[in-house]
C-alpha beads as a LAMMPS data file, in Angstrom:
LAMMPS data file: protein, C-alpha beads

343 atoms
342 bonds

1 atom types
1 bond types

-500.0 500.0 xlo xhi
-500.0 500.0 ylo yhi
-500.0 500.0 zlo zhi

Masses

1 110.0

Atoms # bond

1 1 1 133.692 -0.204 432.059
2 1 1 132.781 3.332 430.392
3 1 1 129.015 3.672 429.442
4 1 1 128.430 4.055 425.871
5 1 1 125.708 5.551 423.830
6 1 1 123.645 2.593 422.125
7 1 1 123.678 2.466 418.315
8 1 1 120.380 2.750 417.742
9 1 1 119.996 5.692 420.004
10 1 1 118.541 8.807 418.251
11 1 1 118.338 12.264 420.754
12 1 1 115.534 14.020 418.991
13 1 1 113.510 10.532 419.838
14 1 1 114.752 10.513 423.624
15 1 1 113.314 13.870 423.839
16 1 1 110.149 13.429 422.030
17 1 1 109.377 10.645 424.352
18 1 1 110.768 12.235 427.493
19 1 1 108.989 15.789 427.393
20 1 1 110.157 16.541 431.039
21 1 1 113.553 17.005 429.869
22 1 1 112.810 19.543 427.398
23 1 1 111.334 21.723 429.915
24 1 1 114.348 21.603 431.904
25 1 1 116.480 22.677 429.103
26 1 1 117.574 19.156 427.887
27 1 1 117.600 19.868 423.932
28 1 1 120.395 19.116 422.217
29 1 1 122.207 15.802 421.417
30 1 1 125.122 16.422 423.533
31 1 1 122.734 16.889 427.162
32 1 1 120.650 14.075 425.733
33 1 1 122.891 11.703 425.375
34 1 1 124.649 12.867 428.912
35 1 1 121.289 12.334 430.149
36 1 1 120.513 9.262 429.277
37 1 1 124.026 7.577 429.877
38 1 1 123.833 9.263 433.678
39 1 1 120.179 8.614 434.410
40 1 1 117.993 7.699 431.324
41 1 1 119.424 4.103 431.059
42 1 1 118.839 3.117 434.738
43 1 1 115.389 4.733 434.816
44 1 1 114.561 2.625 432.054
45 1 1 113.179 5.419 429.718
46 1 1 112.278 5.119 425.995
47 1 1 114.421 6.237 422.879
48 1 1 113.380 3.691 420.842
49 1 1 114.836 2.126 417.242
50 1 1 112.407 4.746 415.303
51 1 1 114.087 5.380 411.727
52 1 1 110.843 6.447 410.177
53 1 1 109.816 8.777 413.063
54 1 1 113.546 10.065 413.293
55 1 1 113.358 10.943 409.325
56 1 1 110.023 12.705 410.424
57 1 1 111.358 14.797 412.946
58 1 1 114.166 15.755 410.440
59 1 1 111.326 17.144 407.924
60 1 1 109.388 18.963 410.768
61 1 1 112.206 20.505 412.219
62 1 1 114.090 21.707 408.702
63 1 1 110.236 22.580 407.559
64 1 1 110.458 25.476 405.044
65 1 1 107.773 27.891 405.205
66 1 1 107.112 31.746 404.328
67 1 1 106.782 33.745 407.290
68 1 1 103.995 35.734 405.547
69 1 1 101.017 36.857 406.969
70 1 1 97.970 34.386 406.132
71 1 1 94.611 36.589 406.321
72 1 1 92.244 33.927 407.379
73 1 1 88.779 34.050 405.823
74 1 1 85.769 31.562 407.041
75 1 1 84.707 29.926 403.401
76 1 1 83.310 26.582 404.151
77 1 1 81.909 24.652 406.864
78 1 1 82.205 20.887 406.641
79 1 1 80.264 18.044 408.738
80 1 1 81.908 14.859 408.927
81 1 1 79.143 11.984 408.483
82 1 1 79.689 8.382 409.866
83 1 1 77.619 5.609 409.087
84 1 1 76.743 5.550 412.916
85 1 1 75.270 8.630 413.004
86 1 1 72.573 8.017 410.154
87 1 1 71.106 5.612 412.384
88 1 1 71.298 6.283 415.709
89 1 1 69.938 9.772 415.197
90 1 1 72.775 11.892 415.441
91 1 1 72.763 13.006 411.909
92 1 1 68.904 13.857 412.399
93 1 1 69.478 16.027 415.826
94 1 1 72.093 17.645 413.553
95 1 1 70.045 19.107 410.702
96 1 1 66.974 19.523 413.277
97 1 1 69.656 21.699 415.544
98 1 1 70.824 23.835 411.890
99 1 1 67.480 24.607 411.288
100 1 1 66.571 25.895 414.447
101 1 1 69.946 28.199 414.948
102 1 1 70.645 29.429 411.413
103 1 1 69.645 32.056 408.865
104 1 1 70.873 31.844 405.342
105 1 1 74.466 32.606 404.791
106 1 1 76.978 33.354 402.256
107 1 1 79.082 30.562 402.978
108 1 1 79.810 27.242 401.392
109 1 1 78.669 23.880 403.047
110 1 1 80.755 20.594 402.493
111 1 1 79.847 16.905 403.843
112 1 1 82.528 14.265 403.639
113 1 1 81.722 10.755 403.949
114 1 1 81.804 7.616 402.808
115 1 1 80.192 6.553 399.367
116 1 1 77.713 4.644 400.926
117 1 1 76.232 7.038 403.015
118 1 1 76.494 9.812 400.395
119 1 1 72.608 8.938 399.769
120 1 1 71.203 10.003 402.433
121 1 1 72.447 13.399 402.920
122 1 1 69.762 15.533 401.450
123 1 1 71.313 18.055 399.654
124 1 1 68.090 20.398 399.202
125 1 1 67.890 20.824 402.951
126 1 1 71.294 22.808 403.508
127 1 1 70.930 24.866 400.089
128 1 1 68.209 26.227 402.411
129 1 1 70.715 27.631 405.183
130 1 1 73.892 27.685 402.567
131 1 1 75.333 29.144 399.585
132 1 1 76.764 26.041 398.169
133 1 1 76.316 22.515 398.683
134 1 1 78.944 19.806 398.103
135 1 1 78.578 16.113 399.195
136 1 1 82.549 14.386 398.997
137 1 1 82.616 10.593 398.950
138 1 1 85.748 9.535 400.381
139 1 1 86.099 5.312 399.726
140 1 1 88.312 4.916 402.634
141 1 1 90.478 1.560 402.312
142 1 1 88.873 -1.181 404.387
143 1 1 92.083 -1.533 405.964
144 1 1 92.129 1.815 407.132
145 1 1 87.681 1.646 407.964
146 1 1 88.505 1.286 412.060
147 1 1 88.176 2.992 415.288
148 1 1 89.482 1.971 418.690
149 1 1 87.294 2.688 421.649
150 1 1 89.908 2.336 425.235
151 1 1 87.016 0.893 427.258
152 1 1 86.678 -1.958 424.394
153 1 1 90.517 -3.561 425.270
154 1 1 90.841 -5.143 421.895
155 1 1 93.997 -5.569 419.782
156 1 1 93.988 -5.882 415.925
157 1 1 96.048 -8.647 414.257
158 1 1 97.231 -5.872 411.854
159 1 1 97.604 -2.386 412.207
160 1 1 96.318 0.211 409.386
161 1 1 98.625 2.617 408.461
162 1 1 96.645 5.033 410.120
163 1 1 96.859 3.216 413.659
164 1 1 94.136 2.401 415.903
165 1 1 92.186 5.436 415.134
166 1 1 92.853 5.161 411.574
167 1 1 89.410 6.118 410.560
168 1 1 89.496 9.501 411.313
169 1 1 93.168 10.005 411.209
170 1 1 92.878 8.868 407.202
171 1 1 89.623 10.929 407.022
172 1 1 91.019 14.060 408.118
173 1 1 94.378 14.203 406.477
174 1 1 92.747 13.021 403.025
175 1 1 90.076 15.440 403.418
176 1 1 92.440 18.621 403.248
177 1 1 93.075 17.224 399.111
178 1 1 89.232 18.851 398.355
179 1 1 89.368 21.387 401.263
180 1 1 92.421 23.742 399.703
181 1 1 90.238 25.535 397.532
182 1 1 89.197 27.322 400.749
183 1 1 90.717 29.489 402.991
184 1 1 89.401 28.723 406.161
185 1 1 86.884 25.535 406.694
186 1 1 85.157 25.102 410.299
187 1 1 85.330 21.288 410.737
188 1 1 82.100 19.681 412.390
189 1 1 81.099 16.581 413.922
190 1 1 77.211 15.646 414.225
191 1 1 76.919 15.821 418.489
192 1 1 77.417 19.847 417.923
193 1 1 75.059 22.282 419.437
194 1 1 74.586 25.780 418.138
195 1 1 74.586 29.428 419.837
196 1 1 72.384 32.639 418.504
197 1 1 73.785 33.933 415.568
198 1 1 76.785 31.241 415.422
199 1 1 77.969 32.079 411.687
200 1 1 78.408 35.375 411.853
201 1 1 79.830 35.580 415.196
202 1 1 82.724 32.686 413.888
203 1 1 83.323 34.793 410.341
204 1 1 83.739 37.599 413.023
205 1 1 86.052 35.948 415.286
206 1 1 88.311 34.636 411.942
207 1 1 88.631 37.824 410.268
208 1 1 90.052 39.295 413.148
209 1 1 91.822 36.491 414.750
210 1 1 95.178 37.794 413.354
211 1 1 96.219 34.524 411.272
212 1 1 95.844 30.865 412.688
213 1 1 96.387 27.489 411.496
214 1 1 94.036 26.139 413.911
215 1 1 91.867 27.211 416.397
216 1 1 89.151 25.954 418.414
217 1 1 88.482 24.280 421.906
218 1 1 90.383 22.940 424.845
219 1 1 88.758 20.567 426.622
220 1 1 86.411 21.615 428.823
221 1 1 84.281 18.805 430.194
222 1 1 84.363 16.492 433.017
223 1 1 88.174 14.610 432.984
224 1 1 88.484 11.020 432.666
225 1 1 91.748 9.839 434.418
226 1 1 91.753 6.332 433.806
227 1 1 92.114 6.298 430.186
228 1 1 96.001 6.961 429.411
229 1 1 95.690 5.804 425.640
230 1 1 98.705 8.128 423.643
231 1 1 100.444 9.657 427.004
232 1 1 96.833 10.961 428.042
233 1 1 98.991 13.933 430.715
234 1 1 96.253 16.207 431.888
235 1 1 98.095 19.048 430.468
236 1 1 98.137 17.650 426.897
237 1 1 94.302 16.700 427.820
238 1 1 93.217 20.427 428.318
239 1 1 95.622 22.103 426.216
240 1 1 95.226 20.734 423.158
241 1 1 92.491 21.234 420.505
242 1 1 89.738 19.235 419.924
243 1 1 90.627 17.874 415.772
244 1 1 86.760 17.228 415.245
245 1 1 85.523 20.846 415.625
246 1 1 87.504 23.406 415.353
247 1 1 89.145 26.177 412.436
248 1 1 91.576 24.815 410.038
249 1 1 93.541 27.601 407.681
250 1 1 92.969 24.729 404.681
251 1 1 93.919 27.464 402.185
252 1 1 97.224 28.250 403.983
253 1 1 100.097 26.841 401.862
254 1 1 102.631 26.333 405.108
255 1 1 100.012 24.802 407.402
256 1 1 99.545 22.491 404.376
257 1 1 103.348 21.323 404.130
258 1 1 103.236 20.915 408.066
259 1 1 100.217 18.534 407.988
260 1 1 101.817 16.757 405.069
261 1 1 105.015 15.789 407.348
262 1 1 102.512 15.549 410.206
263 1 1 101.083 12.698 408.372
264 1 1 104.029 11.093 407.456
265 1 1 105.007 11.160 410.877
266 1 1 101.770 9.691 412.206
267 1 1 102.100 6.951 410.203
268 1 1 105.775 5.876 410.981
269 1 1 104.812 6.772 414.754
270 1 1 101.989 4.601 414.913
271 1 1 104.255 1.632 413.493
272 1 1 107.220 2.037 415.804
273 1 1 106.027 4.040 418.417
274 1 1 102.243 3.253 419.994
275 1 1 98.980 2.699 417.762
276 1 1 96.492 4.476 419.717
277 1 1 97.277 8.348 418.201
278 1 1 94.727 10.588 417.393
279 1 1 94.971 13.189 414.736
280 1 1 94.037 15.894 416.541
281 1 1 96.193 14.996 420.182
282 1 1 99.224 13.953 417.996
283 1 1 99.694 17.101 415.976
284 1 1 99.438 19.420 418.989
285 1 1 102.346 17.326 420.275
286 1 1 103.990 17.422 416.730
287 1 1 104.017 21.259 417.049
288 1 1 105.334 21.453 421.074
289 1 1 107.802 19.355 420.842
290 1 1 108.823 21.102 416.986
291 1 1 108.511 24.110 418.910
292 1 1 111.387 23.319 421.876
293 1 1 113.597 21.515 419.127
294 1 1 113.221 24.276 416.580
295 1 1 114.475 26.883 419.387
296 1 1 117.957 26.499 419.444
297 1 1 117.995 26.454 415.228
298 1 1 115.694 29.165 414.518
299 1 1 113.308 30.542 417.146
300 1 1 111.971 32.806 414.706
301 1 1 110.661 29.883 412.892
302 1 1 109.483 28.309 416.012
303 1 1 107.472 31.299 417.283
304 1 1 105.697 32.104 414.120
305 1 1 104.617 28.321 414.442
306 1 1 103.636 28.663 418.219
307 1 1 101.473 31.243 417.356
308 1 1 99.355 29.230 414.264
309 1 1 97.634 27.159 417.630
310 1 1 94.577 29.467 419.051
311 1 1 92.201 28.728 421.312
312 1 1 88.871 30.248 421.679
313 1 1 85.608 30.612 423.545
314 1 1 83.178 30.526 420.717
315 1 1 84.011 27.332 420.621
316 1 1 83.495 24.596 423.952
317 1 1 84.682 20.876 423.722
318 1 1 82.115 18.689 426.231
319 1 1 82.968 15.320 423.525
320 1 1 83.921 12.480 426.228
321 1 1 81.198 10.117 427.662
322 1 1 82.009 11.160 431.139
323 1 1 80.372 14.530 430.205
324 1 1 77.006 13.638 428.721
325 1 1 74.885 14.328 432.010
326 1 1 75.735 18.374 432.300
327 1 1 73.143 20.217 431.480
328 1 1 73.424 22.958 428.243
329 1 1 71.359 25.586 430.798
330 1 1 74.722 24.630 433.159
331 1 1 77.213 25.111 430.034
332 1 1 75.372 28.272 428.729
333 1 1 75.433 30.094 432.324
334 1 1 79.380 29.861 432.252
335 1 1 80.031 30.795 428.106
336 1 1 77.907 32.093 425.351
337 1 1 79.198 29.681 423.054
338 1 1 78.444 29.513 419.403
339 1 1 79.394 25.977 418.808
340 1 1 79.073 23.196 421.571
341 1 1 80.335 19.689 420.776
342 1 1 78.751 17.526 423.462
343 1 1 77.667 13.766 423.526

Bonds

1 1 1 2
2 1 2 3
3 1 3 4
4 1 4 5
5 1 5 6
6 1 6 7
7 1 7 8
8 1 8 9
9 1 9 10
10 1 10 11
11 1 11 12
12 1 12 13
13 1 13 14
14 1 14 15
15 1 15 16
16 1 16 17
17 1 17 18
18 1 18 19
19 1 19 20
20 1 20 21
21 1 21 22
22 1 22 23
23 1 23 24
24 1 24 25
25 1 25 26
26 1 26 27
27 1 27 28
28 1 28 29
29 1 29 30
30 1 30 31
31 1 31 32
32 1 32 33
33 1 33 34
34 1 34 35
35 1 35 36
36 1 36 37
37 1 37 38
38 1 38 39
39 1 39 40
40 1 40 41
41 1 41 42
42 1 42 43
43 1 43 44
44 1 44 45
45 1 45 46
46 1 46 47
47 1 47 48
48 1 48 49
49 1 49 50
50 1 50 51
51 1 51 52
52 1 52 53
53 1 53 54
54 1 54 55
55 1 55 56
56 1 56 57
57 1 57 58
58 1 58 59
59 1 59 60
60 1 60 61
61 1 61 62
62 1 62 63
63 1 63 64
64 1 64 65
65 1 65 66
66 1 66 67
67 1 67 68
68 1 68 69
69 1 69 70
70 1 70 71
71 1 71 72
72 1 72 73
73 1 73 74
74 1 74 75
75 1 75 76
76 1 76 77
77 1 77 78
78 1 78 79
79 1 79 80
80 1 80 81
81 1 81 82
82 1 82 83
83 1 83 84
84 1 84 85
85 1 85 86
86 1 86 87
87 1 87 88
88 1 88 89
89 1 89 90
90 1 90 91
91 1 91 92
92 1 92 93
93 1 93 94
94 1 94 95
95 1 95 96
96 1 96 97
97 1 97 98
98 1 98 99
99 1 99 100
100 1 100 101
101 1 101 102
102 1 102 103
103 1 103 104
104 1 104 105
105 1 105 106
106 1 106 107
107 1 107 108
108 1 108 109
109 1 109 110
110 1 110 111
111 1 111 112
112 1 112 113
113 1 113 114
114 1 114 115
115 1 115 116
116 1 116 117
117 1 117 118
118 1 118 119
119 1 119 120
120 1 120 121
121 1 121 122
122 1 122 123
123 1 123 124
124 1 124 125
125 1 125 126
126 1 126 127
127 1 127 128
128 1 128 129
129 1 129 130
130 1 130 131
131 1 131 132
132 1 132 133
133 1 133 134
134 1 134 135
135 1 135 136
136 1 136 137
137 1 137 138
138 1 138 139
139 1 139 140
140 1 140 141
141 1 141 142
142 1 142 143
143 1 143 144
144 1 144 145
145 1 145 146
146 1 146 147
147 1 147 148
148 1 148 149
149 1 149 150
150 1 150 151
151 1 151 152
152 1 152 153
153 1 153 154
154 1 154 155
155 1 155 156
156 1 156 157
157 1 157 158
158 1 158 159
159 1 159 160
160 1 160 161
161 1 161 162
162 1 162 163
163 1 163 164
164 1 164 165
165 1 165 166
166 1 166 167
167 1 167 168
168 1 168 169
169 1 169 170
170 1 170 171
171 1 171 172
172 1 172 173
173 1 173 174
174 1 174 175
175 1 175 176
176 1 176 177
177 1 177 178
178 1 178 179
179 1 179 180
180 1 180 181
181 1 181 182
182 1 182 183
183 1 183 184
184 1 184 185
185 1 185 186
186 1 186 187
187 1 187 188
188 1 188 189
189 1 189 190
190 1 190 191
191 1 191 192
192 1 192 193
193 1 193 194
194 1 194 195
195 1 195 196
196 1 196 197
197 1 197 198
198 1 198 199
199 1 199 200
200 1 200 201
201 1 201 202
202 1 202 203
203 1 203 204
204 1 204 205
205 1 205 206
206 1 206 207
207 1 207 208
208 1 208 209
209 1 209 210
210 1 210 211
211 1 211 212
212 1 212 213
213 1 213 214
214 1 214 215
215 1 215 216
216 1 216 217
217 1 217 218
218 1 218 219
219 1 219 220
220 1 220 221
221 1 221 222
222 1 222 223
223 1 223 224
224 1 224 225
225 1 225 226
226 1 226 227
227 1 227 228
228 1 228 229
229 1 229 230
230 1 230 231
231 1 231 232
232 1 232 233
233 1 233 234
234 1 234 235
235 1 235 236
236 1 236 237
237 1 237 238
238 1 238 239
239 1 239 240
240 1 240 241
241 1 241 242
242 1 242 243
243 1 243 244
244 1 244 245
245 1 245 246
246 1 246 247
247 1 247 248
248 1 248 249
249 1 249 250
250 1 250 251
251 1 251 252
252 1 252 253
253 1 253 254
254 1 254 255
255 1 255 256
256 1 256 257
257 1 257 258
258 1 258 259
259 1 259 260
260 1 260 261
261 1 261 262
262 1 262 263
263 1 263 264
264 1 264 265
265 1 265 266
266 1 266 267
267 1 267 268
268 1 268 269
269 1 269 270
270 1 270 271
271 1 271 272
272 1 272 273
273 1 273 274
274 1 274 275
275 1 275 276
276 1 276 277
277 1 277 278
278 1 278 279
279 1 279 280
280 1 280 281
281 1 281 282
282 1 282 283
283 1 283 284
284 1 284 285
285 1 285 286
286 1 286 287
287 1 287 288
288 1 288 289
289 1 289 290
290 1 290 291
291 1 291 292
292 1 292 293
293 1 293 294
294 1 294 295
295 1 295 296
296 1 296 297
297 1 297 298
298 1 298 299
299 1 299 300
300 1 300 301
301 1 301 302
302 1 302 303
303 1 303 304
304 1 304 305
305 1 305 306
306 1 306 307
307 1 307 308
308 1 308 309
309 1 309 310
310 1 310 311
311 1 311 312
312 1 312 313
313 1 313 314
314 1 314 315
315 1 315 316
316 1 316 317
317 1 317 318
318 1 318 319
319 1 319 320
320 1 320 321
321 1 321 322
322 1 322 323
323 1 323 324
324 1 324 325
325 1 325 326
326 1 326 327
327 1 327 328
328 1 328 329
329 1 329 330
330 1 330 331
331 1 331 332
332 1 332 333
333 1 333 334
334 1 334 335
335 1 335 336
336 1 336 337
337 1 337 338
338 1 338 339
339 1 339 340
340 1 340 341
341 1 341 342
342 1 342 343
């Protein structure tokens, strides 16, 4: 009896979930499906019944933008608070860090967090370093108030909208809504460390960057292998761009309409797909695998896109547990960084 293709079967969705076909030049519905009738079927691999992700891809792949040069311009640089980090000191090693590596600056300063934590960010104590000082509240749903840690095994009965990590995935998406009035925003997290002269050596770097949507670190730290939460592949691990600090072009109309589907897409991934996706790791593999799809339509389009995802050295990603006991006098031998995120 001849094979046939199952109903529910969608090729953009094989190939999303089955990256090691694109690189072998699987990328079109006709190899897909020859693929998976020949070999995918037996091997057991994932297509999945995924109409909200498939209506995603659809967007991402058709996405309209300009193809106009974006002159990026470092405006704003915003600190993302957590309740967590007012009391276990974080927040404190923060400001006592700023004061110790900055002069006064031109640029804006923006915190976001939650309403009740708004309090006790003293406002009075970054006018000192910054030209302007803006504190936005963001009441995020309780529903959507989580955050999955992988060592912690638990399940939740229900799952936000925003997935396991739906804490910061809601934060950050919601956040762009105040940020547009800015071209460029450097995004920060309160376990940062600074370099001499950080500010001005980032407006440096931005000016002449030659146009990004975002830019920042890989990862640079010590590798945890046993954590394989959201296809954790050690080349998505230390290629990607660490979402919590890092450049953002939040001015840029086109990276805009991208994130807009990206979020979308999160969501209906998250539902029909795997909970456990990150912001930051699921838009990198939002714009690879819109990159090898977008090829055979219009590889203009998907170049121009390639090319919005820099990485640079100003900027070092040390974030994960595993890489709390190096030493900064270890880090600083190796890179003159101007921002370190570190635990």
């Amino acid at each position: 009896m001849e094979k046939k293709i199952p109903k529910d079967f969608y090729w953009k969705q094989y190939l999303f979930h089955n990256h090691d076909l694109v690189s072998v030049g699987i990328d079109n519905k006709e190899d897909a499906e020859f693929h998976y009738l020949q070999h995918g079927e037996s091997e057991n691999r994932k297509y999945s019944t995924s109409p909200l992700c498939a209506k995603s891809i659809n967007r991402l792949i058709n996405l309209d933008i300009s193809l106009k040069i974006f002159k990026n311009s470092l405006e704003a640089i915003v600190l993302l608070v957590t309740g967590n980090e007012i009391t276990n000191g974080l927040y404190d090693r923060f400001c006592h860090e700023l004061e110790k590596h900055t002069d006064t600056t031109d640029i804006n300063f923006v915190v976001i967090t939650k309403p009740s934590i708004s309090e006790s960010i003293d406002i009075n104590f970054f006018k000192k370093f910054f030209n302007n000082v803006t504190v936005i509240s963001l009441d995020i749903p309780i529903k959507d108030d989580t955050y999955y840690y992988a060592n912690q095994n638990k399940t939740y009965s229900t799952t936000s909208d925003y997935g396991y990590y739906s804490g910061p995935n809601y934060t950050f998406y919601e956040s762009f809504k105040y940020l547009k009035r800015y071209n460029t925003c450097l995004f920060l997290e309160c376990d940062c460390y600074f370099g001499n002269n950080w500010i001005d050596r980032l407006k440096n770097f931005v000016k002449y960057s030659g146009d990004f949507w975002i830019c920042g670190s890989i990862f640079d730290g010590v590798l945890d292998f046993q954590h394989t939460t959201f296809n954790k592949r050690a080349d998505v691990i230390n290629t990607h761009i660490n979402g919590g600090t890092a450049l953002y072009a939040t001015g840029n109309e086109d990276f805009v309409k991208f994130l807009e589907i990206s979020e979308e897409y999160l969501k209906a991934y998250v539902k029909e797909i795997n909970a456990k996706a990150p912001y930051d790791l699921f838009i990198r593999e939002s714009l690879d695998i819109s990159f090898r799809l977008f090829m055979k339509q219009n590889s203009t389009i998907a170049r121009f896109i390639n090319r919005k995802y820099l990485v640079n050295n100003l900027i070092l990603n040390y974030s994960n547990p595993e890489s709390k006991n190096i030493e900064i006098s270890e880090i600083t031998k190796m890179y003159d960084f101007a921002v370190l995120h570190k635990k």
